[in-house]
C-alpha positions in Angstrom: 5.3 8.0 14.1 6.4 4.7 15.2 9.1 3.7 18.5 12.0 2.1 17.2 14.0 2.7 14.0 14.3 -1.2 12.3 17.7 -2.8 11.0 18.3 -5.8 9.2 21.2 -7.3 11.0 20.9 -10.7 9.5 20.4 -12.4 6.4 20.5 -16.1 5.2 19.9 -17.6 1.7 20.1 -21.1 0.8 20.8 -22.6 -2.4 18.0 -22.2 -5.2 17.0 -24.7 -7.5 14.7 -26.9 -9.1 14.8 -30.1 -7.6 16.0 -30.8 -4.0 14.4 -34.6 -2.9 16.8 -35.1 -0.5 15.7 -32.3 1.5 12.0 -31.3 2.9 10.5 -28.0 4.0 11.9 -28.4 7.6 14.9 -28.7 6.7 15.0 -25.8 4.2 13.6 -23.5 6.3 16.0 -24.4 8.9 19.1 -24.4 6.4 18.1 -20.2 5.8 17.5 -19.6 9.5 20.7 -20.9 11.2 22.8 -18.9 8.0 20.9 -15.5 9.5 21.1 -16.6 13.2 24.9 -16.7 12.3 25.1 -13.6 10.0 23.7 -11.8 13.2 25.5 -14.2 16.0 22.6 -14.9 17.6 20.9 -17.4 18.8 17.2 -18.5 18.4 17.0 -17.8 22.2 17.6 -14.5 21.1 14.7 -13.5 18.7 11.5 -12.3 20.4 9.0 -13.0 17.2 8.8 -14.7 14.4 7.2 -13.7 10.8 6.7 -16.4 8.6 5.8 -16.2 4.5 5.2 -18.7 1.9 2.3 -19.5 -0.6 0.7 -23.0 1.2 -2.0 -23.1 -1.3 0.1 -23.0 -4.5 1.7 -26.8 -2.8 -1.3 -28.4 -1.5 -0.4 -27.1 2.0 -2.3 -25.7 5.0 -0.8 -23.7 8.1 2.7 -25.5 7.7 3.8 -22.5 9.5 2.2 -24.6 12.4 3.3 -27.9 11.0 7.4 -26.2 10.4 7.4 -24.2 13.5 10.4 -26.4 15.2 12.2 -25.8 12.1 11.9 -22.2 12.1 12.6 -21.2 15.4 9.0 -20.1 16.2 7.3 -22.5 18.4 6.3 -20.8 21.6 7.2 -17.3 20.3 4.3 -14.5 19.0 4.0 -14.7 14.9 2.3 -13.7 11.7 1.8 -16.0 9.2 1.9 -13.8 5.2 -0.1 -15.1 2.4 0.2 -13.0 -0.5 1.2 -14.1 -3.8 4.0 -12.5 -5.2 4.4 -10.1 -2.6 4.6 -12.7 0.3 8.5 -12.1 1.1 8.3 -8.0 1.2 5.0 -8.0 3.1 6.9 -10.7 5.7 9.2 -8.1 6.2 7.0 -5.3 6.6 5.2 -6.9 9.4 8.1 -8.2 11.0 9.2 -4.5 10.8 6.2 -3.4 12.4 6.5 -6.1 15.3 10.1 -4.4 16.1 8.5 -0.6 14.8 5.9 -0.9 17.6 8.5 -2.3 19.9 6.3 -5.2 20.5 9.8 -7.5 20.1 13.2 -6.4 19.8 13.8 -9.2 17.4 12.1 -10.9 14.4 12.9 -13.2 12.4 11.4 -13.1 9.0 11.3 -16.5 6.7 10.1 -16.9 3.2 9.8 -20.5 1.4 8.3 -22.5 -1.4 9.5 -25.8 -2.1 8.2 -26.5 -5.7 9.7 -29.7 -6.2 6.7 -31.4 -4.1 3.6 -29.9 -5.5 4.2 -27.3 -8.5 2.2 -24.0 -8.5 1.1 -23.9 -11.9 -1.9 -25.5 -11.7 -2.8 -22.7 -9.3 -2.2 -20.1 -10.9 -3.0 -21.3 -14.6 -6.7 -21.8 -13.3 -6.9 -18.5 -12.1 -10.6 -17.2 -13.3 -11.4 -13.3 -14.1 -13.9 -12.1 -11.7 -15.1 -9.6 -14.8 -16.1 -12.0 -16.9 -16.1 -15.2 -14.7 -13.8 -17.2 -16.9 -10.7 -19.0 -16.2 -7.7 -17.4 -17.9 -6.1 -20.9 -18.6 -2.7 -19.2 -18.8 -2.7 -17.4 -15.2 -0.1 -15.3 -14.4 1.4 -15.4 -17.8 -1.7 -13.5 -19.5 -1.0 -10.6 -16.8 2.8 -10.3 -17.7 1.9 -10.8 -21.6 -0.5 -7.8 -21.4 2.3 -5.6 -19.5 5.2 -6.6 -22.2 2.5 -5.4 -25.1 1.1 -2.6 -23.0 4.9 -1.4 -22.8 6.1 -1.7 -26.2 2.6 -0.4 -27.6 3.4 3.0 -25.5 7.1 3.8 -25.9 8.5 1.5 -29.0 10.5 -1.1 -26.8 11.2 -4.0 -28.8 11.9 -8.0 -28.2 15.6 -6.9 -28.5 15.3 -5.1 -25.6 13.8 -7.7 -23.3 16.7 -10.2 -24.6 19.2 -7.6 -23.4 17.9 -7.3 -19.5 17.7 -11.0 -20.0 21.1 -11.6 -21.4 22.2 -9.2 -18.1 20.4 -11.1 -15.6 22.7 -14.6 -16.5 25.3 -12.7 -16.1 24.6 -11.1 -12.8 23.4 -14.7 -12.0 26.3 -16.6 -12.8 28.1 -14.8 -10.6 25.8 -15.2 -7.4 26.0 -18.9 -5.9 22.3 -18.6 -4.5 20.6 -18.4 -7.6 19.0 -20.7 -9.5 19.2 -20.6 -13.0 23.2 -19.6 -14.1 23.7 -20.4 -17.4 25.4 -17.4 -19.0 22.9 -16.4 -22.3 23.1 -14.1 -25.2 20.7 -11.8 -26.7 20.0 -14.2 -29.7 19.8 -17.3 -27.3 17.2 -15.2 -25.2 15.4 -14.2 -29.0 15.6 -18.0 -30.6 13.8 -19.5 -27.1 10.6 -21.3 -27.5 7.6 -19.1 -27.3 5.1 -19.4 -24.2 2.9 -16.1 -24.9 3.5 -13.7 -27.1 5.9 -12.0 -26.7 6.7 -14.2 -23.8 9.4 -16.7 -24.8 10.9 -19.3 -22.0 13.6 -17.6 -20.8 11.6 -14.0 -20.6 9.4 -15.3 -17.5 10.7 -16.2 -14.6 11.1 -19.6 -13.7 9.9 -22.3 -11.0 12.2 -22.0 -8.3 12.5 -23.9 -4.7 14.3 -22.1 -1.8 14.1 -20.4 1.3 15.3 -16.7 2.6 16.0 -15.8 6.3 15.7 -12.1 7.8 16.9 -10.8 11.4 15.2 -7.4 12.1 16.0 -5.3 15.3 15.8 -1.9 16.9 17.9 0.8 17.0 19.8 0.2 20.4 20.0 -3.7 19.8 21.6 -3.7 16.5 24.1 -1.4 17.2 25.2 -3.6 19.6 24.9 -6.7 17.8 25.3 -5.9 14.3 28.7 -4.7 13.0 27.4 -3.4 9.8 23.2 -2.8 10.1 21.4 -1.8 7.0 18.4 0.3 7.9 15.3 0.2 6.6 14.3 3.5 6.2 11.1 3.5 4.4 8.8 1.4 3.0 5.3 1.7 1.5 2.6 -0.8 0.4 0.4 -0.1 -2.7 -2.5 -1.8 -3.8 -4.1 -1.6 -7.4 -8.1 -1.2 -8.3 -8.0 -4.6 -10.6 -7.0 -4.8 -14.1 -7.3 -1.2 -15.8 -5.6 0.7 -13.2 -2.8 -1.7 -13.3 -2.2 -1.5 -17.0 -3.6 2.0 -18.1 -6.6 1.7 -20.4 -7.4 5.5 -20.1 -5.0 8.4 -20.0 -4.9 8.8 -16.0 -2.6 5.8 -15.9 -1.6 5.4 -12.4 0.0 2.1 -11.5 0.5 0.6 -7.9 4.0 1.3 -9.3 3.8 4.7 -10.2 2.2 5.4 -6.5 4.9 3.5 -4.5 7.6 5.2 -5.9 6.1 8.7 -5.6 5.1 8.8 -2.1 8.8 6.9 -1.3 10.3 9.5 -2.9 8.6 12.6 -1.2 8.4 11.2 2.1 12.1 11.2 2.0 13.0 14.1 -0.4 14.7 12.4 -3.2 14.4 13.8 -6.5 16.3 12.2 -8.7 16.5 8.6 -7.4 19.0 7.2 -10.0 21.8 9.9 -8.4 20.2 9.1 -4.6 19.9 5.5 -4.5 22.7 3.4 -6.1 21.1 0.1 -7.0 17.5 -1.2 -7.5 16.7 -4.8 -6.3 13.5 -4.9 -8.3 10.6 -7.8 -8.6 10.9 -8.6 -12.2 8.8 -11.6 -13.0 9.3 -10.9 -16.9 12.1 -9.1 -18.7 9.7 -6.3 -20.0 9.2 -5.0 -16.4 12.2 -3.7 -15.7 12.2 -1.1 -18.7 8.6 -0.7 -18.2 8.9 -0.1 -14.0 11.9 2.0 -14.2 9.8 4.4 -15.3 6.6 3.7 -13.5 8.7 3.8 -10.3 10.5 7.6 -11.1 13.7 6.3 -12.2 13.7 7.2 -15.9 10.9 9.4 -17.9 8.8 7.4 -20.1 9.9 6.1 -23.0 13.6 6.0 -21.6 13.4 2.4 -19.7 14.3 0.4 -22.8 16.8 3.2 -24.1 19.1 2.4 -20.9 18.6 -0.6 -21.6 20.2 -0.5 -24.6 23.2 1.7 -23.2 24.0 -1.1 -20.6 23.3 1.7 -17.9 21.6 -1.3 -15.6 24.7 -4.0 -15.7 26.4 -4.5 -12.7 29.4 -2.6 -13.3 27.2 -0.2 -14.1 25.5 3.5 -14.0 22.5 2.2 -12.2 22.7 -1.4 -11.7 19.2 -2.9 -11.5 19.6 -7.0 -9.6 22.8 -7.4 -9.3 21.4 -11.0 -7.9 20.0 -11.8 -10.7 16.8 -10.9 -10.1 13.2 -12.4 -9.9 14.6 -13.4 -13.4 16.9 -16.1 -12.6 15.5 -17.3 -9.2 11.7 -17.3 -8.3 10.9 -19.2 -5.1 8.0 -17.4 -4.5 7.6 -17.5 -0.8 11.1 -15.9 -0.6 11.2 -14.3 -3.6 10.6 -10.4 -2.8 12.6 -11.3 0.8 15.2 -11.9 -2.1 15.3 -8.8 -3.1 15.3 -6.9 0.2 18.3 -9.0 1.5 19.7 -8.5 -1.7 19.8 -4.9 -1.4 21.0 -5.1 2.0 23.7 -6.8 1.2 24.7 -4.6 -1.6 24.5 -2.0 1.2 27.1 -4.0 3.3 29.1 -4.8 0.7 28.8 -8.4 1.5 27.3 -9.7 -2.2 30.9 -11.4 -3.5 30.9 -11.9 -6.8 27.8 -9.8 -7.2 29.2 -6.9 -5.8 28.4 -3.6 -7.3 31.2 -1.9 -8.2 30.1 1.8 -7.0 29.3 2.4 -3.2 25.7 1.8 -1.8 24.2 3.9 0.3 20.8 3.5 -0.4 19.4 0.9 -2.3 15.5 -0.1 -3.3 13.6 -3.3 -3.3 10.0 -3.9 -4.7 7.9 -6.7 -4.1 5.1 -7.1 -6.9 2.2 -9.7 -6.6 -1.5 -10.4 -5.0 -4.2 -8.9 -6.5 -1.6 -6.2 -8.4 -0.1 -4.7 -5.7 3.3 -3.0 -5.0 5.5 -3.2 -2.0 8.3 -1.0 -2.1 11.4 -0.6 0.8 14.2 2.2 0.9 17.2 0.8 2.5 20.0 2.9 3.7 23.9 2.6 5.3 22.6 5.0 8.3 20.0 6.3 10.6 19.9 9.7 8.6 
């Protein structure tokens, strides 16, 4: 239904951390865009539009998409400027996909960033007020992932153990990946004997407050097989929105999760049924270390109840049956502009085999990346080696 097939045919990450004073937005920005310009040797002479995300209310910001625009490549070229929350770097990349889709450019280039160092997004979020009950939640985003962690181990007898083992994973996978933020190497009783935020939230269960900035290069079908000596293709992708609150978290018995959506209609579209055999790693959005358990099985890759049992097996490490962010994750680096264009580059790489040290150690041919954010929403991308 659309003109163009869409490939990613370049990708830049910068560094990821928590301070960086010595360099501003510009120059971050710029940092990721020339490291994708060169992934896909081109030039910025060479990219038609230009989609730009990042959170400019969390930092005290307004349109600095206009205010960065030399930085990024896009003054004097068409854009879309994304403003979503969490899901800010997936739903970049879907509308840059739909600029090339359309074939209203052959190129885009897709940036995520958040600089937290300069203004810090938790008094955003922690003054977030409930539009039920008209009363601030004082703990913002931390009450939602609190209420999922419960919710989970309520349903299926997951345990704190089992969170301090994807934890204890995640520092490993991000030790190993120069990009991410936080690389300390942890055990599961360093992840159990962390200070409590919100039960059973402890500080190294949530993710953290990242700064950073993720660079995309999309293209059609006959330009990236020209340009690109290894294009990762974006087969599918689907965008999921939640009813607020009780859909999200299942208060009645017709559960049904923005989650639980994505991954079915992803899955039918392109016949898969039994994704953990058809896709071979899962760069998920996992803003707590209940959700990946929990979403495995909202998102079809386990029956419920199993999440936190493979878990326990190890079947998500690296090295792996199906490794689950390789990268580190949502986890380990959470610079929220970029962070679900994290996970779609991510993937990508996996796909080329270009991740180092990160490197799955099975073959990709298909990989998934979620975004998860807004007003509980899921976006959800299928990646793949080839056109078929």
């Amino acid at each position: 239904m659309h003109k163009n097939r869409v490939a990613i045919v370049g990708i830049g990450e910068t560094l990821h951390s928590s301070r960086r004073p010595y360099v501003n937005d510009g120059e971050l920005i710029y940092d990721a865009v020339t490291l994708a310009l060169n992934d896909a040797n081109l030039s910025i002479r060479d990219i038609d539009s230009v989609a730009i995300g990042n959170m400019d209310l969390f930092e005290g910001h307004y349109l600095n998409d206009a205010m960065l625009s030399l930085y990024s490549g896009a003054n004097g070229k068409p854009g879309f400027k994304m403003n979503t929350g969490g899901t800010v770097g997936t739903m970049t990349v879907i509308e840059g996909w739909y600029q090339v889709a359309s074939g209203m450019a052959d190129t885009c280039l897709c940036v995520g960033w958040e600089k937290h160092d300069e203004a810090t997004v938790t008094p955003c979020i922690s003054t977030i007020t409930d539009p039920a009950i008209d009363r601030p939640f004082c703990v913002g985003a931390l009450s939602g992932l609190a209420v999922i962690a419960i919710d989970y181990m309520n349903r299926t007898g997951c345990t704190v153990e089992h969170a301090a083992m994807v934890r204890a994973n995640a520092s490993l996978n991000a030790a190993r990946n120069p990009n991410a933020h936080l690389r300390d190497k942890y055990s599961v009783k360093d992840v159990l004997n962390a200070r409590m935020v919100l039960y059973p939230l402890n500080l190294l269960t949530v993710c953290p407050t990242s700064l950073g900035a993720c660079a995309v290069i999309l293209s059609n079908e006959s330009k990236a097989k020209k340009i690109a000596k290894k294009p990762v293709w974006i087969k599918d992708h689907v965008s999921i929105h939640s009813e607020y609150g009780g859909a999200q978290f299942g208060v009645n018995e017709k559960r049904r999760t923005s989650h639980i959506e994505a991954g079915a209609q992803i899955f039918k579209r392109n016949g898969i049924t039994n994704p953990r055999k058809e896709t071979q790693v899962f760069e998920m959005y996992d803003p707590s270390a209940y959700c990946i358990p929990a979403w495995m099985e909202d998102f079809g890759i386990c029956g419920i109840g199993e999440g936190w049992k493979l878990v326990e097996k190890g079947a998500i490490a690296l090295e792996s049956e199906y490794p689950i962010n390789p990268s580190g994750g949502t986890l380990c680096t959470n610079a929220i502009g970029d962070t679900a264009m994290m996970r779609v580059a991510e993937a990508a790489l996996q796909i080329r085999g270009d991740a180092g040290e990160h490197q799955v150690t099975r073959e990709v041919k298909q990989a998934l990346a979620s975004g998860f954010g807004g007003s509980y929403w899921t976006d959800l991308f299928l990646l793949s080696k080839t056109t078929d």
